[in-house]
mmCIF file of the N, C-alpha and C atoms, coordinates in Angstrom:
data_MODEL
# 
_entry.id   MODEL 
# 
loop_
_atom_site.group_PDB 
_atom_site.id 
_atom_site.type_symbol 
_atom_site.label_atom_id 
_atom_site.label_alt_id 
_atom_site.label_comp_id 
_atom_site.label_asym_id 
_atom_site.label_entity_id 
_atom_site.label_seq_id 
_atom_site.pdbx_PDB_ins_code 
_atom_site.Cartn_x 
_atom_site.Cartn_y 
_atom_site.Cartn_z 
_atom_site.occupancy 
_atom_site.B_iso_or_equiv 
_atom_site.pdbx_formal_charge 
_atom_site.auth_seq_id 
_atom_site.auth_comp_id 
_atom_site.auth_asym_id 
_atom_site.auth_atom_id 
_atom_site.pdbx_PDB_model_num 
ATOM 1   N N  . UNK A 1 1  ? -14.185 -51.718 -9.535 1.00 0.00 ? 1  UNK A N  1 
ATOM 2   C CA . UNK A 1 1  ? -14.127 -50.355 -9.090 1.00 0.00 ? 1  UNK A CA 1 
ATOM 3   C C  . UNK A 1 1  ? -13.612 -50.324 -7.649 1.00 0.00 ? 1  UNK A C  1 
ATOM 4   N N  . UNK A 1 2  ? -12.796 -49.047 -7.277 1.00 0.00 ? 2  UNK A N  1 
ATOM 5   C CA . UNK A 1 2  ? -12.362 -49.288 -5.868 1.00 0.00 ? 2  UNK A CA 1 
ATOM 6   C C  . UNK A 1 2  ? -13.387 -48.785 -4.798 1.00 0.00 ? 2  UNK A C  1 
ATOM 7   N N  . UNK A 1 3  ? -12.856 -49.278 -3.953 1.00 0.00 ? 3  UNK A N  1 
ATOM 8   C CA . UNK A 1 3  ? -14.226 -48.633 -2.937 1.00 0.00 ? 3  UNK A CA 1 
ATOM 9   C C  . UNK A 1 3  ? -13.315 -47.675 -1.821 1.00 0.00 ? 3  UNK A C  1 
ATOM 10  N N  . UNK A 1 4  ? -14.538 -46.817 -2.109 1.00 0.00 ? 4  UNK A N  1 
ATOM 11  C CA . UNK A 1 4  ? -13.864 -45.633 -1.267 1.00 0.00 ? 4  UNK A CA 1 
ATOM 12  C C  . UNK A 1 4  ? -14.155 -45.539 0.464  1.00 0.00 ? 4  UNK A C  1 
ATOM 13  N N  . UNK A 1 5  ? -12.962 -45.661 1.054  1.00 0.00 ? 5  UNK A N  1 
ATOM 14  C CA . UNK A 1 5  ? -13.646 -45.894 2.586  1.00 0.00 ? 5  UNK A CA 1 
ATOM 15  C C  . UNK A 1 5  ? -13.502 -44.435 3.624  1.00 0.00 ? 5  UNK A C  1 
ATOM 16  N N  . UNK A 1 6  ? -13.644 -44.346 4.839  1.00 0.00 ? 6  UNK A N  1 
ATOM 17  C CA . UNK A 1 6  ? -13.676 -43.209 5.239  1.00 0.00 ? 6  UNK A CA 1 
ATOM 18  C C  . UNK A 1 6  ? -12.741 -42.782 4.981  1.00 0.00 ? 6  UNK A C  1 
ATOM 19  N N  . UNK A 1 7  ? -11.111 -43.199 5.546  1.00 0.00 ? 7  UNK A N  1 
ATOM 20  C CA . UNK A 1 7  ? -10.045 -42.461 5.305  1.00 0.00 ? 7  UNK A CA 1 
ATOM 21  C C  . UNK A 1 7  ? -10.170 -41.877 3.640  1.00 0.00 ? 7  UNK A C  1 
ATOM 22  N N  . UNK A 1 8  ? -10.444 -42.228 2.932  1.00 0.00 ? 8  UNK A N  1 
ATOM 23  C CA . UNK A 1 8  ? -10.499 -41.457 1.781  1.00 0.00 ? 8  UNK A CA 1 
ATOM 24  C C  . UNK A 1 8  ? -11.311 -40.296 1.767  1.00 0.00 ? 8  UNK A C  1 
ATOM 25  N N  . UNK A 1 9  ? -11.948 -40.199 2.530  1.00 0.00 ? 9  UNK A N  1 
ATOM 26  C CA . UNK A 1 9  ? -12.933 -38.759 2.340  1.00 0.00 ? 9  UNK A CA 1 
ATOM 27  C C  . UNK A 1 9  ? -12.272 -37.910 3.656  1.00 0.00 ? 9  UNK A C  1 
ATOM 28  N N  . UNK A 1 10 ? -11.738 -38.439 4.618  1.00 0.00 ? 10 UNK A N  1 
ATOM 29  C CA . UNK A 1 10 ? -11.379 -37.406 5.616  1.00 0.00 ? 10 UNK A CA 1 
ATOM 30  C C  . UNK A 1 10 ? -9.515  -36.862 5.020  1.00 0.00 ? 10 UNK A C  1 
ATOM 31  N N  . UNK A 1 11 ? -9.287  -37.754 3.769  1.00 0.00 ? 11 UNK A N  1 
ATOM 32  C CA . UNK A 1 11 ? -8.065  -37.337 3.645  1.00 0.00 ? 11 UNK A CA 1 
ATOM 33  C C  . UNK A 1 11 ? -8.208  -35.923 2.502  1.00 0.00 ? 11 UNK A C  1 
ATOM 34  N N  . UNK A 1 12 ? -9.431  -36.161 1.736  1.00 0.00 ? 12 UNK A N  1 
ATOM 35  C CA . UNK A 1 12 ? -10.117 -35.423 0.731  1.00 0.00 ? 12 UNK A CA 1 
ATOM 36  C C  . UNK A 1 12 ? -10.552 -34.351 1.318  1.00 0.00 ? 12 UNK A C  1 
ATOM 37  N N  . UNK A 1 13 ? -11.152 -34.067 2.606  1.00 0.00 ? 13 UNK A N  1 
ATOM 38  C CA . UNK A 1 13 ? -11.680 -33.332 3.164  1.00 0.00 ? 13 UNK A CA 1 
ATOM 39  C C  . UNK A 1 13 ? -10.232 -32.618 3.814  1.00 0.00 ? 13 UNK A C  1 
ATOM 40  N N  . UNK A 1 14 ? -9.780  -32.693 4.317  1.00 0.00 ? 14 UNK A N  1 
ATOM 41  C CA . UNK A 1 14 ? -8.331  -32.555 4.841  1.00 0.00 ? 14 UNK A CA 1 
ATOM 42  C C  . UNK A 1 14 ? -7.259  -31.869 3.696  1.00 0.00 ? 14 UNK A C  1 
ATOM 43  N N  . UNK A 1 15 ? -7.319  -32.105 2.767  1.00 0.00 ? 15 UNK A N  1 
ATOM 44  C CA . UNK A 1 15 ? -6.739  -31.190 1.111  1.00 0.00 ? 15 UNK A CA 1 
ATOM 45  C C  . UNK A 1 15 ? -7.335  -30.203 0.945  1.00 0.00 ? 15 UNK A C  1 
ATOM 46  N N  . UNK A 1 16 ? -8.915  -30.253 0.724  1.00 0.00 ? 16 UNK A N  1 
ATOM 47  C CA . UNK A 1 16 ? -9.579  -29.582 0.461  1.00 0.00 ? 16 UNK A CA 1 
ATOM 48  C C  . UNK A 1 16 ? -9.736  -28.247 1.532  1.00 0.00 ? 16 UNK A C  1 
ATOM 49  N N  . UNK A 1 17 ? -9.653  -28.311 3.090  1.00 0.00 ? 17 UNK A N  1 
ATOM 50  C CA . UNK A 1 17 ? -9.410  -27.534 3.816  1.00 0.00 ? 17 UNK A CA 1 
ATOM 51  C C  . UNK A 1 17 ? -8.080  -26.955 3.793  1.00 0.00 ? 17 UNK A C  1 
ATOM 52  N N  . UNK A 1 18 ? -7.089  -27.507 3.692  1.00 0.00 ? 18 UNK A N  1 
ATOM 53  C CA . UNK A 1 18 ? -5.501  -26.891 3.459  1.00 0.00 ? 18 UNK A CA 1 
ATOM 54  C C  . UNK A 1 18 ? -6.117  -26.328 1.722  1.00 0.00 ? 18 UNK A C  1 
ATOM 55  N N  . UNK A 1 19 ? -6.408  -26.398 1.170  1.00 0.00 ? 19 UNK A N  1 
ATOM 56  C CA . UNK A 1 19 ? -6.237  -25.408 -0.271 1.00 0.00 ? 19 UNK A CA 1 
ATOM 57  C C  . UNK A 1 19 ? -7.125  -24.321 -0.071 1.00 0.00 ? 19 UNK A C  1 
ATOM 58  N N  . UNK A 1 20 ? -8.234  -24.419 0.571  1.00 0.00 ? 20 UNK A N  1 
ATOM 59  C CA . UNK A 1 20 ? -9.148  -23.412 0.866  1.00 0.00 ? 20 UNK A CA 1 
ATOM 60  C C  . UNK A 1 20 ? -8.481  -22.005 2.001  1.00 0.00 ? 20 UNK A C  1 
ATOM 61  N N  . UNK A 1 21 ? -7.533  -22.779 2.810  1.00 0.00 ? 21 UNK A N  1 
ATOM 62  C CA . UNK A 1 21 ? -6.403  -21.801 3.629  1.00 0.00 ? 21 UNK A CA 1 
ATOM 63  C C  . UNK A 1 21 ? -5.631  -21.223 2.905  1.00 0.00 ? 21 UNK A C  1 
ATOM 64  N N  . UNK A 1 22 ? -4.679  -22.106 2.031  1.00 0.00 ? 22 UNK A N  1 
ATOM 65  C CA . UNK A 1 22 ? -4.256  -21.133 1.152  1.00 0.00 ? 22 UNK A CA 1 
ATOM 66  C C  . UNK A 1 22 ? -4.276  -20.516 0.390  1.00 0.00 ? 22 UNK A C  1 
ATOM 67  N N  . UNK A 1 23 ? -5.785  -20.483 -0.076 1.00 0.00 ? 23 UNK A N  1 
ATOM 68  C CA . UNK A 1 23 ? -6.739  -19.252 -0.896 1.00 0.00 ? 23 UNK A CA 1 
ATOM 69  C C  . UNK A 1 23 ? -6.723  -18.069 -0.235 1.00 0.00 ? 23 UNK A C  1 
ATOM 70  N N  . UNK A 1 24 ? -6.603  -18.305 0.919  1.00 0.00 ? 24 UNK A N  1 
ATOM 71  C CA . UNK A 1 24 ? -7.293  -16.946 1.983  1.00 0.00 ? 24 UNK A CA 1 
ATOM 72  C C  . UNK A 1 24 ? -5.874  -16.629 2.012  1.00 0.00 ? 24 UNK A C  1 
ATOM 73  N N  . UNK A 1 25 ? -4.945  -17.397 2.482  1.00 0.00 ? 25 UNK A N  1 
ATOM 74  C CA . UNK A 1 25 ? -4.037  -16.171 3.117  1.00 0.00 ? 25 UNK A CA 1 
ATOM 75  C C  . UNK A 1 25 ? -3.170  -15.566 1.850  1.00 0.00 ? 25 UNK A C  1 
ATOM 76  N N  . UNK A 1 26 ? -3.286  -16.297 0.414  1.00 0.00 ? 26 UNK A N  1 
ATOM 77  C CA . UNK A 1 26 ? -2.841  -15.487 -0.687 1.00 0.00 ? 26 UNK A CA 1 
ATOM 78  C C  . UNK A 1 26 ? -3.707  -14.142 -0.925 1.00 0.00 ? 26 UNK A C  1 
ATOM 79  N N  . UNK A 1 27 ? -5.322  -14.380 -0.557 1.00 0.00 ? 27 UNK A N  1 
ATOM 80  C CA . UNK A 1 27 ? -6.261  -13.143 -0.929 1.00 0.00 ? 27 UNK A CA 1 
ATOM 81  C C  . UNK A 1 27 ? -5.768  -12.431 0.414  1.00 0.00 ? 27 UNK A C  1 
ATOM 82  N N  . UNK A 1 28 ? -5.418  -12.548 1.050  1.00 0.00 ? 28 UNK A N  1 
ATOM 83  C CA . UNK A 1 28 ? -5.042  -11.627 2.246  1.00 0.00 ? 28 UNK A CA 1 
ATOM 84  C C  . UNK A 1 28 ? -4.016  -10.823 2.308  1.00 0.00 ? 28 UNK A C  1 
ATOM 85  N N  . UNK A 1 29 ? -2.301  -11.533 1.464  1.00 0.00 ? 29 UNK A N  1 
ATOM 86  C CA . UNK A 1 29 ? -1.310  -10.917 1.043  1.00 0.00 ? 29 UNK A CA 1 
ATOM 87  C C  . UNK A 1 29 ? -1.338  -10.055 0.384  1.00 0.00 ? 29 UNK A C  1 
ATOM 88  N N  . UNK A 1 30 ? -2.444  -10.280 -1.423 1.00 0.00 ? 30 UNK A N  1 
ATOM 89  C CA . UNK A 1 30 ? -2.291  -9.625  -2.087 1.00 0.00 ? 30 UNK A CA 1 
ATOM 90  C C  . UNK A 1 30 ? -3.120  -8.322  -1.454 1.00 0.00 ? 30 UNK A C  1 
ATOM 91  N N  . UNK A 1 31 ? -4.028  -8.593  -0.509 1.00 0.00 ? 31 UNK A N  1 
ATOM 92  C CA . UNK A 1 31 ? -4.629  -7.444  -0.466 1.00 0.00 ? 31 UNK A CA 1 
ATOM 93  C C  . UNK A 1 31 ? -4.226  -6.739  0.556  1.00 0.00 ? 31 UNK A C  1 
ATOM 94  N N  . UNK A 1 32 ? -3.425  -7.028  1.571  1.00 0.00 ? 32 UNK A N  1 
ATOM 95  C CA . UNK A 1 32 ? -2.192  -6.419  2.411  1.00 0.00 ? 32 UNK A CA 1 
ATOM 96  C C  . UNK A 1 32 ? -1.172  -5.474  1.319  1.00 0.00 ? 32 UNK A C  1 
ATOM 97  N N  . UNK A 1 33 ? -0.492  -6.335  0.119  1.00 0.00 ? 33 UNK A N  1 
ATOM 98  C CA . UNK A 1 33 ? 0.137   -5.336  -0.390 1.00 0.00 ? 33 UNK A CA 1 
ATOM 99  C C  . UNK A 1 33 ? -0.121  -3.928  -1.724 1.00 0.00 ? 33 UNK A C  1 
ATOM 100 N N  . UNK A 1 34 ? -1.882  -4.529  -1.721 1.00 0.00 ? 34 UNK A N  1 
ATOM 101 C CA . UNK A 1 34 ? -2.810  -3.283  -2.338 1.00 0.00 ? 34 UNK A CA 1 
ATOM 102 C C  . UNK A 1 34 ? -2.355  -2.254  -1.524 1.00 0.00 ? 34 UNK A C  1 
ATOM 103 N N  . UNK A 1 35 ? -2.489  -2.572  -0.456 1.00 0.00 ? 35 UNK A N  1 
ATOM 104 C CA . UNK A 1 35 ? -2.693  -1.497  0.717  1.00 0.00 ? 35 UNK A CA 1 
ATOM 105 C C  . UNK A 1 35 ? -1.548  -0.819  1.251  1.00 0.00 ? 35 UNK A C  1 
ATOM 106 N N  . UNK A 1 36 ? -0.742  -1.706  0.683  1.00 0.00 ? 36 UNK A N  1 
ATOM 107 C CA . UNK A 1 36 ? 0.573   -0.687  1.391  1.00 0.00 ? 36 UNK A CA 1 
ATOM 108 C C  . UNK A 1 36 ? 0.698   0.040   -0.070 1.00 0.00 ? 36 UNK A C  1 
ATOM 109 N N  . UNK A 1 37 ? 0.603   -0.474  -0.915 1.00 0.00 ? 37 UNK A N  1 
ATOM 110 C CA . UNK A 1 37 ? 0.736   0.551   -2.069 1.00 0.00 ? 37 UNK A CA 1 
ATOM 111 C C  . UNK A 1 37 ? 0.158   1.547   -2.039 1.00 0.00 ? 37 UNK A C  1 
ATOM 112 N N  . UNK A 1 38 ? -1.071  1.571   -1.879 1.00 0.00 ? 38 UNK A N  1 
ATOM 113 C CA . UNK A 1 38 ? -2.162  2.532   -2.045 1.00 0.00 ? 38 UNK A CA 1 
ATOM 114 C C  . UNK A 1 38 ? -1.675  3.546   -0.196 1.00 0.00 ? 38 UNK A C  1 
ATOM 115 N N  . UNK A 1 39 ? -0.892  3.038   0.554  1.00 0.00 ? 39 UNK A N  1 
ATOM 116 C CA . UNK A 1 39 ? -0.210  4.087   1.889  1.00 0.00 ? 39 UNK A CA 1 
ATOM 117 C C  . UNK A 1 39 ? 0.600   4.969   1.022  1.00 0.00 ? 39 UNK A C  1 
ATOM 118 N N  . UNK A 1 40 ? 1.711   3.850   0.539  1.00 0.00 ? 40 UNK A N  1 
ATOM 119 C CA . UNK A 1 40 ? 2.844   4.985   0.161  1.00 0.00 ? 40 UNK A CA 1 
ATOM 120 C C  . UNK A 1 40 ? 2.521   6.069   -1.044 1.00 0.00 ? 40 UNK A C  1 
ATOM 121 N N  . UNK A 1 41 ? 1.324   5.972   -1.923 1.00 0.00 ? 41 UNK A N  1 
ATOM 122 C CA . UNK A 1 41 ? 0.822   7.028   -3.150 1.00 0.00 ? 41 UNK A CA 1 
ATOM 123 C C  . UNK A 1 41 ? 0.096   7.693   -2.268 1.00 0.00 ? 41 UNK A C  1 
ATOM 124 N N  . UNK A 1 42 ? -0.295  7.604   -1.035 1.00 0.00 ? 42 UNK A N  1 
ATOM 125 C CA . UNK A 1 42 ? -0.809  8.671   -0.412 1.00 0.00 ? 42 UNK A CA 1 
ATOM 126 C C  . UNK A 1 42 ? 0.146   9.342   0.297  1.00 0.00 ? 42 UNK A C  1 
ATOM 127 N N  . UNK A 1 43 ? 1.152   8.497   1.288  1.00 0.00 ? 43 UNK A N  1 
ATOM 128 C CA . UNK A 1 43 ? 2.576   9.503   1.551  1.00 0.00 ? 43 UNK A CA 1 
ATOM 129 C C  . UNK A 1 43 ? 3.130   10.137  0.429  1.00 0.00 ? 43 UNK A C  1 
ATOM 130 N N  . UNK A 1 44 ? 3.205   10.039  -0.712 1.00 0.00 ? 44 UNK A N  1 
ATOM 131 C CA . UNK A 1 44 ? 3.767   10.883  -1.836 1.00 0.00 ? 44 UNK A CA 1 
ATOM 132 C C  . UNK A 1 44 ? 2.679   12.396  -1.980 1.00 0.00 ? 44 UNK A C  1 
ATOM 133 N N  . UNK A 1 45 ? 1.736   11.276  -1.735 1.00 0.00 ? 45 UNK A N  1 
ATOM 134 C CA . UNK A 1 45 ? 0.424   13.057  -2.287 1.00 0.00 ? 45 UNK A CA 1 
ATOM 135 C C  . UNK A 1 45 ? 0.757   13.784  -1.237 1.00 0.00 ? 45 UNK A C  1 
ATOM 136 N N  . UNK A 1 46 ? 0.502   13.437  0.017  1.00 0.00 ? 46 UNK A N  1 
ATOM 137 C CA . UNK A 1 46 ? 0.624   14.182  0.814  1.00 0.00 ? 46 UNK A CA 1 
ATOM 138 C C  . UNK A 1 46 ? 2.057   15.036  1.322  1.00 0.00 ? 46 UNK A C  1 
ATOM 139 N N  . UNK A 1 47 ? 3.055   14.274  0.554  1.00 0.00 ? 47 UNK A N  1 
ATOM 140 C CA . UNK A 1 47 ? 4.503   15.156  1.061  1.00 0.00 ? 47 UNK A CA 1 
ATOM 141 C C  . UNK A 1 47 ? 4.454   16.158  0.013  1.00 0.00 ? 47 UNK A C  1 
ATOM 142 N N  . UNK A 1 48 ? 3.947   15.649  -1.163 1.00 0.00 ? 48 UNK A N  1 
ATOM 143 C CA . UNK A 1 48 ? 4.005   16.890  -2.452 1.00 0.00 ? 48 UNK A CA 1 
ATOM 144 C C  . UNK A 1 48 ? 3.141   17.977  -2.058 1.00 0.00 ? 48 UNK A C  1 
ATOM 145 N N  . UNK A 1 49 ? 1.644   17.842  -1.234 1.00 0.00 ? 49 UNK A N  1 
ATOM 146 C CA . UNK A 1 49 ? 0.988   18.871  -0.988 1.00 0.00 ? 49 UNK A CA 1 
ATOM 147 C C  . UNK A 1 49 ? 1.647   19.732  -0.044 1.00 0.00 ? 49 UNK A C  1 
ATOM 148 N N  . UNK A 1 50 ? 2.432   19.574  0.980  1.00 0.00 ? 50 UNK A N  1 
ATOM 149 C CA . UNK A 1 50 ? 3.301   19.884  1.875  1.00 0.00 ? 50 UNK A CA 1 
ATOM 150 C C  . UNK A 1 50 ? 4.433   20.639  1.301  1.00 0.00 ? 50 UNK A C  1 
ATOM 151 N N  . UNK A 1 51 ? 5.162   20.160  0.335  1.00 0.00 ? 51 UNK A N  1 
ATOM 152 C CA . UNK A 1 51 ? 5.982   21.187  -0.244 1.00 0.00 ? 51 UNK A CA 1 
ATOM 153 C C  . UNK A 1 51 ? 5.155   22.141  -0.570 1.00 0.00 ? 51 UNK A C  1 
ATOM 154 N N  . UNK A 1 52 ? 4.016   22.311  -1.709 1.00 0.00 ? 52 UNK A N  1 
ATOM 155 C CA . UNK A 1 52 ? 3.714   23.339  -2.147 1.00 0.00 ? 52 UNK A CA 1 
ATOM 156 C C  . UNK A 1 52 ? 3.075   24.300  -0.912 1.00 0.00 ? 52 UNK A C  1 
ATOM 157 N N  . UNK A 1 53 ? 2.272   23.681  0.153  1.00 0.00 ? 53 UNK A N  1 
ATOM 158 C CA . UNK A 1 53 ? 2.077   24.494  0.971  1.00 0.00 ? 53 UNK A CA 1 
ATOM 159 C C  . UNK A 1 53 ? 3.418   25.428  1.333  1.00 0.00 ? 53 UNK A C  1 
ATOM 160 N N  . UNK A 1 54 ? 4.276   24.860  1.745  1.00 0.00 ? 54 UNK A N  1 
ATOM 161 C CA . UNK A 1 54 ? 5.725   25.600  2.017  1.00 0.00 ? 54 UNK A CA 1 
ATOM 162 C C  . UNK A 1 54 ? 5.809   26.614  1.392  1.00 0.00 ? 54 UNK A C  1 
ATOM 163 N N  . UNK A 1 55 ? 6.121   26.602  0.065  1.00 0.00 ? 55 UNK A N  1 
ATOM 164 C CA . UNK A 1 55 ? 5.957   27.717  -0.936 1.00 0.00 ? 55 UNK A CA 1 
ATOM 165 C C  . UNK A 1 55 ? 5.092   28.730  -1.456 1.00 0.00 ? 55 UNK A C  1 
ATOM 166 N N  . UNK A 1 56 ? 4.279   28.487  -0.764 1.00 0.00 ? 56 UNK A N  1 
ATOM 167 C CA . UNK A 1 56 ? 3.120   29.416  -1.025 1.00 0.00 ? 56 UNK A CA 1 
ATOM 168 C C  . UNK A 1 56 ? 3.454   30.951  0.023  1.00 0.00 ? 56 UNK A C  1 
ATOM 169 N N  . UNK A 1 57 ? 2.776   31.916  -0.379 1.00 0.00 ? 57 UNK A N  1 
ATOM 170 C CA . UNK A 1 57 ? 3.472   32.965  -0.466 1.00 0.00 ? 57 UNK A CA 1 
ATOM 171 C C  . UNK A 1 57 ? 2.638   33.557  1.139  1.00 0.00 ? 57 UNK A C  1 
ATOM 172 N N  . UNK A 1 58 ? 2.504   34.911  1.052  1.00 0.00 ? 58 UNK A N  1 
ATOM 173 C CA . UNK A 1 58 ? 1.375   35.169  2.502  1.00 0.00 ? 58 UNK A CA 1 
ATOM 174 C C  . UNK A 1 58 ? -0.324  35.399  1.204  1.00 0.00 ? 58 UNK A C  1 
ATOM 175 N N  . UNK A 1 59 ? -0.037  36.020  0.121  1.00 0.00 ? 59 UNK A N  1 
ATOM 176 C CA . UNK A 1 59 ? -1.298  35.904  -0.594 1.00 0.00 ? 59 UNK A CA 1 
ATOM 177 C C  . UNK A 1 59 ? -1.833  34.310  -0.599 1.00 0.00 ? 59 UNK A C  1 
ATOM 178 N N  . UNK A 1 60 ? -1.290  33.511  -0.821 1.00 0.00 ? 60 UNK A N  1 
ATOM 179 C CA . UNK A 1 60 ? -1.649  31.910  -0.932 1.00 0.00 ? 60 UNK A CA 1 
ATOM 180 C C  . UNK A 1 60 ? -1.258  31.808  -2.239 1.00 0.00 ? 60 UNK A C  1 
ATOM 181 N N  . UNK A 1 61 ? 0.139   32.756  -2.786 1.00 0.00 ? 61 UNK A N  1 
ATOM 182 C CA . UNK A 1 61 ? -0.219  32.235  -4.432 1.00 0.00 ? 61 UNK A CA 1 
ATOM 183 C C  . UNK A 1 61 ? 1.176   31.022  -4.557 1.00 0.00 ? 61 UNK A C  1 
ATOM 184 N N  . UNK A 1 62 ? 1.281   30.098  -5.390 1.00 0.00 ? 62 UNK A N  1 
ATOM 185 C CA . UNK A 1 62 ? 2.189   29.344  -5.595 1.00 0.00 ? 62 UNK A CA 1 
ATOM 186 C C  . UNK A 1 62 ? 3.412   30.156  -5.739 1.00 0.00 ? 62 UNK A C  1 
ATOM 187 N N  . UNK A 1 63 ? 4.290   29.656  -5.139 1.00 0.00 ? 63 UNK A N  1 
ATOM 188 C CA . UNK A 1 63 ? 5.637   30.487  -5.839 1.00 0.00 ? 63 UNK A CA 1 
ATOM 189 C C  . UNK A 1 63 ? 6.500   29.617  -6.508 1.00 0.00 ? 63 UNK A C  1 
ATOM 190 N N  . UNK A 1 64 ? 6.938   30.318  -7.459 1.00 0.00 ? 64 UNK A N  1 
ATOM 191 C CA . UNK A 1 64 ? 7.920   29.690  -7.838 1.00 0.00 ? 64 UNK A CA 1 
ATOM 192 C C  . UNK A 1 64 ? 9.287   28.749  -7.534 1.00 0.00 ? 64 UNK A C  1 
ATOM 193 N N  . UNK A 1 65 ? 9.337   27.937  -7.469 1.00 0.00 ? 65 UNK A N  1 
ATOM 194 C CA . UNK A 1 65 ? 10.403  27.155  -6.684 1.00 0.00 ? 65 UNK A CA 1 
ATOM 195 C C  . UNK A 1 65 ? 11.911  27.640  -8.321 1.00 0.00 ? 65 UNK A C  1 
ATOM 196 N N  . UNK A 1 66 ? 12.717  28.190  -7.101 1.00 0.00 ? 66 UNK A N  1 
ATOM 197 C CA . UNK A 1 66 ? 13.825  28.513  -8.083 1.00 0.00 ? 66 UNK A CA 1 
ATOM 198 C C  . UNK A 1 66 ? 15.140  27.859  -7.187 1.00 0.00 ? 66 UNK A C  1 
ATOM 199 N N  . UNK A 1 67 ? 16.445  27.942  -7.532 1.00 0.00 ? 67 UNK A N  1 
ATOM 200 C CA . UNK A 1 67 ? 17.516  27.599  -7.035 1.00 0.00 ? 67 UNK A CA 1 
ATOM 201 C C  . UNK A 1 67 ? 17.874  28.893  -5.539 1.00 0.00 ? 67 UNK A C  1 
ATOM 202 N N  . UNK A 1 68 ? 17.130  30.093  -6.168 1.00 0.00 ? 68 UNK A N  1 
ATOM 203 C CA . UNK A 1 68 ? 17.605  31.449  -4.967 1.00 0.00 ? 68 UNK A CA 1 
ATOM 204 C C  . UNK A 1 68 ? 16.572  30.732  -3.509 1.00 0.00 ? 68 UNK A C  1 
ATOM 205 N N  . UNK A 1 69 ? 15.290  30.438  -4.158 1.00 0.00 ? 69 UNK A N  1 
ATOM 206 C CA . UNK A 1 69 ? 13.990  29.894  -3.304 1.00 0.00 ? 69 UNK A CA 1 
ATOM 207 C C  . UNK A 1 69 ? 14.327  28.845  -2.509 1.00 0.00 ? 69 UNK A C  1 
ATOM 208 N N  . UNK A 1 70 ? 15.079  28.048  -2.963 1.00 0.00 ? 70 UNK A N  1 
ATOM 209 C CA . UNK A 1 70 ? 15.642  26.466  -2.132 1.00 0.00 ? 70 UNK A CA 1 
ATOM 210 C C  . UNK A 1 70 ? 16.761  27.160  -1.153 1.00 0.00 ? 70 UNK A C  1 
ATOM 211 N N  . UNK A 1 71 ? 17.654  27.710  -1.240 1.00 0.00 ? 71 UNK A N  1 
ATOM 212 C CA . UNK A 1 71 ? 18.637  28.478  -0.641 1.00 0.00 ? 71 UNK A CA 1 
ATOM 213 C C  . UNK A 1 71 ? 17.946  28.963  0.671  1.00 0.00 ? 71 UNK A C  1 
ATOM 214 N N  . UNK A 1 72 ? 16.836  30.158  0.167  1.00 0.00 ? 72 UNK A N  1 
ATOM 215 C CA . UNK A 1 72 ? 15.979  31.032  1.269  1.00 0.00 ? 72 UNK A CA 1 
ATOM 216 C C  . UNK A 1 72 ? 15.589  30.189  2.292  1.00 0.00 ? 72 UNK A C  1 
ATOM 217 N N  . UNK A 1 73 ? 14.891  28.976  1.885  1.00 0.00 ? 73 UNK A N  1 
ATOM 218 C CA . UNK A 1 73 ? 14.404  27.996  2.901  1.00 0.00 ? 73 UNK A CA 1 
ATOM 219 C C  . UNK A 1 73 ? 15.041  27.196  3.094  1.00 0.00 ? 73 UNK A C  1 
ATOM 220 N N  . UNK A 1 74 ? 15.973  26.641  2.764  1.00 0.00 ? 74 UNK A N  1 
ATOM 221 C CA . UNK A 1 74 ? 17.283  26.276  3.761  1.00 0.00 ? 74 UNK A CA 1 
ATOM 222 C C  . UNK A 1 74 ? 17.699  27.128  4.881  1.00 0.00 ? 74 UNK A C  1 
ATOM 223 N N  . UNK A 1 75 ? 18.227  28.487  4.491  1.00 0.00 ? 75 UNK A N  1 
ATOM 224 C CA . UNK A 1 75 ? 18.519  29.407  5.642  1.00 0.00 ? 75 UNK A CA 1 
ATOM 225 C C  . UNK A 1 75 ? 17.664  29.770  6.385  1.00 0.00 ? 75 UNK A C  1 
ATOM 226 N N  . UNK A 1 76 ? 16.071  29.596  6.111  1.00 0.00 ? 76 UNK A N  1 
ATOM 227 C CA . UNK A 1 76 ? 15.371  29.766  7.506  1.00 0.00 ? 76 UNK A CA 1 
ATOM 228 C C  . UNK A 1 76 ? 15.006  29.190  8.034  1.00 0.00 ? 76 UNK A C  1 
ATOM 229 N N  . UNK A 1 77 ? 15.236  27.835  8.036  1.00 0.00 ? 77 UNK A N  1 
ATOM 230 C CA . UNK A 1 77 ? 15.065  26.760  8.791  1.00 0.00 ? 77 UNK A CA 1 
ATOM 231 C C  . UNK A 1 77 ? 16.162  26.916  9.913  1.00 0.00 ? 77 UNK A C  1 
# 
């Protein structure tokens, strides 16, 4: 049987710390790019709530978005 001397356990120990790093910084990526996902579905909600605010009338009722409606708010901008 071979015999195992220190360098074998500090080289073991030494793998084992490099794989344990690159556990983390993969759980760190993926969860960096959760997060940008989960930014930009909130920049979407929030630009869509923004249009409809736009369109809303002085009652607060939705209006209709038509081709005459896109025109109107072009020209008053």
């Amino acid at each position: 049987m071979t015999e195992l001397h220190e360098e074998h356990f500090e080289v073991h120990d030494q793998n084992k710390a490099e794989r344990y790093e690159k556990q983390k910084f993969k759980f760190l990526e993926d969860r960096i790019k959760t997060l940008e996902k989960s930014i930009e579905r909130l920049h979407k909600i929030v630009g869509t709530m923004d249009r409809y605010k736009e369109d809303n009338d002085d009652q607060g009722n939705i209006g209709i978005i038509t081709e005459e409606r896109i025109k109107e708010n072009k020209n008053a901008k």
